[in-house]
BAFI-3210 file (N, C-alpha, C; in Angstrom, 3 decimals, decimal comma, padded with zeros to 6 digits):
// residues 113
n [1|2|3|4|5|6|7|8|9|10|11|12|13|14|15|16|17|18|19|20|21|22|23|24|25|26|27|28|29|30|31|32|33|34|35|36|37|38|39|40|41|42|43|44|45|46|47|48|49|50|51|52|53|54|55|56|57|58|59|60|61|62|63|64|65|66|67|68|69|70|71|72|73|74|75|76|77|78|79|80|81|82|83|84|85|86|87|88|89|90|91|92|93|94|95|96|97|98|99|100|101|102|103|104|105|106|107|108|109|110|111|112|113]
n.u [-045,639|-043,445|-044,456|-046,685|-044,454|-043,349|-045,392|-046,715|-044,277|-044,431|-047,002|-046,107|-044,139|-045,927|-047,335|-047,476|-044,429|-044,387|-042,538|-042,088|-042,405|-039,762|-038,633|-038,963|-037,522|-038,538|-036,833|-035,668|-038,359|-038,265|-036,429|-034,866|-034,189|-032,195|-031,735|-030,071|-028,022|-026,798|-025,692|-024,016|-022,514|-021,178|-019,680|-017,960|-016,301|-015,206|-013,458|-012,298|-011,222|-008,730|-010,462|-012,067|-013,185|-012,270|-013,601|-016,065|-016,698|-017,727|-020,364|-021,600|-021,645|-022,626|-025,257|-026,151|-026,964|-028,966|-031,057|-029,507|-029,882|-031,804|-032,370|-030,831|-032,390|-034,956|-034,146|-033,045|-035,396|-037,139|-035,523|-035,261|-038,416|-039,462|-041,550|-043,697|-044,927|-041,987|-040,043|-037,796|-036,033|-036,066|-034,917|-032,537|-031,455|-031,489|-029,707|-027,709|-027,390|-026,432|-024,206|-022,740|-022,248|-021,013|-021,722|-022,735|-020,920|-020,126|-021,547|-019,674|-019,792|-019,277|-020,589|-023,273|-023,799]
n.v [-068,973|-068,112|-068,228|-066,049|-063,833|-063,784|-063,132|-060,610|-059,125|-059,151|-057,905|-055,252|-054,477|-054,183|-051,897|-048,689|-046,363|-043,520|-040,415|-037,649|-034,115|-032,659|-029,905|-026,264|-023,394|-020,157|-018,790|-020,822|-021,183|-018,798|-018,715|-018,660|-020,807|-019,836|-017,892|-018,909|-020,164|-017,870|-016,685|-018,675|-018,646|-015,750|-015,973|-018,561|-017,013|-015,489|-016,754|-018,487|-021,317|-024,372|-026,521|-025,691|-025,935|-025,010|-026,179|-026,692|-023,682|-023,113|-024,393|-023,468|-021,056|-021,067|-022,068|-019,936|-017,678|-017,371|-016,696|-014,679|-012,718|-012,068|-010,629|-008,745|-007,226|-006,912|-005,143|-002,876|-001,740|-001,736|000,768|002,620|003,423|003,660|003,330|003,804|002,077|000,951|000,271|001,982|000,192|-002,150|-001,091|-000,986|-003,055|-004,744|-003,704|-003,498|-007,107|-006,715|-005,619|-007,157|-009,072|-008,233|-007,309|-004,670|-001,283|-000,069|003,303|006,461|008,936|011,630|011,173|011,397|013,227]
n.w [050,105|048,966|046,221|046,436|047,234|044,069|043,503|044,220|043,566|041,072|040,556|041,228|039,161|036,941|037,470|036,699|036,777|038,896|038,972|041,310|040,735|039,456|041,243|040,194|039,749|040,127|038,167|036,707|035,017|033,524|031,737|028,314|026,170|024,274|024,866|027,487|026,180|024,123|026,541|027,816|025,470|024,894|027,296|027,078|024,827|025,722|027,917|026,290|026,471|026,765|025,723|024,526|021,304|017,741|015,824|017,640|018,830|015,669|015,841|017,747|016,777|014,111|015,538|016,527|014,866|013,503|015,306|015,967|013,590|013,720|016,205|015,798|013,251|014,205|017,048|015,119|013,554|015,775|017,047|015,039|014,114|016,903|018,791|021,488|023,128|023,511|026,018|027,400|029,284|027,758|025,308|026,258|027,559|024,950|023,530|024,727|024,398|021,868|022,100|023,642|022,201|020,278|018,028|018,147|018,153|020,887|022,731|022,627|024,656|023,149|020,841|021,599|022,110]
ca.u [-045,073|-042,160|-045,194|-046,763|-043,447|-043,346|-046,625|-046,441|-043,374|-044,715|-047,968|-045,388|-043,599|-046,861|-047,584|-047,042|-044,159|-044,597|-042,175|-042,102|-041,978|-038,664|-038,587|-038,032|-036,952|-039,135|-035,924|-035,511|-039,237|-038,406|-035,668|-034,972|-032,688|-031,661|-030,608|-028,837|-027,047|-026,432|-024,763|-022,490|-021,480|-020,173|-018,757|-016,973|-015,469|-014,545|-012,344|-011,639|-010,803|-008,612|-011,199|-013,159|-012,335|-012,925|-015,296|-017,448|-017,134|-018,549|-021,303|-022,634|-021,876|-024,260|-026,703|-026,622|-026,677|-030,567|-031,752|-028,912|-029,736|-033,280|-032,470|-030,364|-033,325|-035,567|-033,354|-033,007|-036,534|-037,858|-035,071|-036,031|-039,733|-039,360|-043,035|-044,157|-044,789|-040,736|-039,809|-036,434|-035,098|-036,080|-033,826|-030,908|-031,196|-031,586|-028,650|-026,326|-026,531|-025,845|-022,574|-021,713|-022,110|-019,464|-022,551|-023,068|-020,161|-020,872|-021,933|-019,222|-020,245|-019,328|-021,852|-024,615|-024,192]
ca.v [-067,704|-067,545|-067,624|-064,722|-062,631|-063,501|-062,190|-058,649|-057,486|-059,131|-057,004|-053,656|-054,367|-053,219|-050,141|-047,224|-045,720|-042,031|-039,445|-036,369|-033,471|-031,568|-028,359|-025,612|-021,779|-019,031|-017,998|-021,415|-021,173|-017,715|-018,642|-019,681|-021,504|-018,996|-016,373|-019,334|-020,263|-016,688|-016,080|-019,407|-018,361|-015,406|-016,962|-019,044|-016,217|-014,510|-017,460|-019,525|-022,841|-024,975|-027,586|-024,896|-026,371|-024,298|-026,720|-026,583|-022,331|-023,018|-024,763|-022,667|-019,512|-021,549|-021,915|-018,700|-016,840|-016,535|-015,358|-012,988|-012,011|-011,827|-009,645|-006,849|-006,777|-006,338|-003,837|-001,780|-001,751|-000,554|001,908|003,274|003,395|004,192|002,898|004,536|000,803|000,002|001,332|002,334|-001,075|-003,314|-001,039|-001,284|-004,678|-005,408|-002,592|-004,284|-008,218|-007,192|-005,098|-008,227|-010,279|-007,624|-006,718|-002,876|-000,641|000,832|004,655|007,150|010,244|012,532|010,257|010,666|014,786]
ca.w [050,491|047,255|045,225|047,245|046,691|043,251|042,530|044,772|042,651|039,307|040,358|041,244|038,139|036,402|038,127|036,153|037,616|038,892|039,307|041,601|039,371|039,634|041,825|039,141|040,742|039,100|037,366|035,300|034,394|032,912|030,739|027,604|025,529|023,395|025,825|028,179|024,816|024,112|027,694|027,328|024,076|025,452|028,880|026,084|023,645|026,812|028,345|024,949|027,462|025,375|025,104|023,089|020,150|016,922|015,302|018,374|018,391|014,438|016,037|018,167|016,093|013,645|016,114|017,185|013,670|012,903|016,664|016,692|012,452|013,615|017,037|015,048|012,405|015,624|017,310|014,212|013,520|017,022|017,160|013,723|014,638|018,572|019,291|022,783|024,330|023,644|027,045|028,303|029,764|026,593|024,585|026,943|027,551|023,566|023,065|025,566|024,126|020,965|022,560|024,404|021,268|019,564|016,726|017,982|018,869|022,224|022,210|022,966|025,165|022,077|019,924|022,229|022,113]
c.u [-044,217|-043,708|-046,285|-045,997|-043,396|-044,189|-046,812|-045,440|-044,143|-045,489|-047,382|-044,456|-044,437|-047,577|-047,207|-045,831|-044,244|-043,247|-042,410|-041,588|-040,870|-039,221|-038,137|-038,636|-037,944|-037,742|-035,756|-036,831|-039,170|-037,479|-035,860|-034,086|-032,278|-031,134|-029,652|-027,908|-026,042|-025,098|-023,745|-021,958|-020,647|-019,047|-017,450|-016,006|-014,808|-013,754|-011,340|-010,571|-009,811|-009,464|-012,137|-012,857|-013,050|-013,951|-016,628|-017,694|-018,010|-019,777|-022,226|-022,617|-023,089|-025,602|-027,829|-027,141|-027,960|-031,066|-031,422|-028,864|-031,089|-033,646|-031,947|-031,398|-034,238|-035,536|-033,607|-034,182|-036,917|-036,788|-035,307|-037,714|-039,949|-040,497|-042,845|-044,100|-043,545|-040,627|-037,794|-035,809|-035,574|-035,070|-032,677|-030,768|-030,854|-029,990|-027,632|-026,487|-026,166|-024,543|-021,786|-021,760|-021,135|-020,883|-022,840|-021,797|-020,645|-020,930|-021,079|-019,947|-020,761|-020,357|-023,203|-024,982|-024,273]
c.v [-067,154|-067,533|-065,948|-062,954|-062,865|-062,403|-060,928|-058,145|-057,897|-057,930|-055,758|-053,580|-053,548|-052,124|-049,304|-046,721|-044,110|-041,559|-038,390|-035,341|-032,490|-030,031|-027,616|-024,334|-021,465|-018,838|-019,076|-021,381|-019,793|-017,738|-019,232|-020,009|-020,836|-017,975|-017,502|-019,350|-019,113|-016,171|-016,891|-019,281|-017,516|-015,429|-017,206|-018,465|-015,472|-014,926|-018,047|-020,621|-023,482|-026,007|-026,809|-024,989|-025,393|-024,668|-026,568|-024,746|-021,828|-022,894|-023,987|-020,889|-019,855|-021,584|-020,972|-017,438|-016,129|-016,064|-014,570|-011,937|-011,267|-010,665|-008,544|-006,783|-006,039|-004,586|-002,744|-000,914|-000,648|000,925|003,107|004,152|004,293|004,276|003,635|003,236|000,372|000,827|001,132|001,000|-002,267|-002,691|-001,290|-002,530|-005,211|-004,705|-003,381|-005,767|-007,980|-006,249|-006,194|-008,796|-010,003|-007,312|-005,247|-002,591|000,205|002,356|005,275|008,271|011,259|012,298|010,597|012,341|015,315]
c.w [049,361|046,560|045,601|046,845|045,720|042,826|042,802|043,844|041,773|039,526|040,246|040,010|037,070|036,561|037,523|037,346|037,700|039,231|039,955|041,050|040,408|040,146|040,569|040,099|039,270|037,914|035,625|034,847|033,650|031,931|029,849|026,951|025,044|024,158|027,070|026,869|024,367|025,027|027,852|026,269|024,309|026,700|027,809|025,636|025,023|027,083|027,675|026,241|026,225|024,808|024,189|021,742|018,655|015,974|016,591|018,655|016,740|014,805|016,432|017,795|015,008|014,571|016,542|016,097|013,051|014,188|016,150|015,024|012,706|015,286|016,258|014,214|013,514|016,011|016,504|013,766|014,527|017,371|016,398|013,898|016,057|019,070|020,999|023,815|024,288|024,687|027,417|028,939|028,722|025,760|025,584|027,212|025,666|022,607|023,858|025,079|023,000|021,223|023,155|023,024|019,912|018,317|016,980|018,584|020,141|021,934|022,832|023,457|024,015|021,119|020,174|022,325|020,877]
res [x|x|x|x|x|x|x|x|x|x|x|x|x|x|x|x|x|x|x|x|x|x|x|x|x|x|x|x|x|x|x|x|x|x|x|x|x|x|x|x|x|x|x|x|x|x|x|x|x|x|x|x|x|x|x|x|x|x|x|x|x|x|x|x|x|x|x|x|x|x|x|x|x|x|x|x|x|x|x|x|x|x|x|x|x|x|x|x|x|x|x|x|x|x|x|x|x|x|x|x|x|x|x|x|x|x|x|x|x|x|x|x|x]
***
């Protein structure tokens, strides 16, 4: 019988084990690292915690430095251009992170007449 139970686990010892794959919400299959990153960076600069220590604000200003060199090139571009398929809520979305991220001054009324 002990040799019995030895041998059932030895045998379940070698079983591949499986996993049930993680529930993921439509929302985390639509994101991506670079825009969560993005939105805790500014969470961050917004609260400055004291554990936000200024080597780790380096860090992720490094991390963040070629997206956000390679969204204002973007930006500037399609605004320049003003292609027919950029529609009306890609610029305002692309116009508002780089206002949260302090790289565009927001547009005064007087600006916009």
């Amino acid at each position: 019988m002990v040799a019995e139970v030895e041998q059932s686990s030895h045998e379940k010892s070698r079983q591949p084990v499986t996993h049930a794959p993680k529930q993921q919400t439509a929302t985390a299959l639509q994101m991506h690292p670079a825009d969560v990153l993005a939105e805790l960076c500014v969470l961050l600069e917004q609260y400055a915690p004291n554990w936000y220590s200024a080597e780790l604000h380096y860090r992720v200003l490094k991390a963040t430095r070629l997206p956000t060199e390679v969204l204002v090139e973007l930006c500037a571009l399609l605004e320049d251009y003003a292609p027919t398929w950029y529609t009306e809520r890609q610029r305002t979305r692309g116009l508002d992170v780089l206002q949260t991220l302090g790289l565009l001054e927001e547009e005064t009324p007087e600006e916009s007449t």
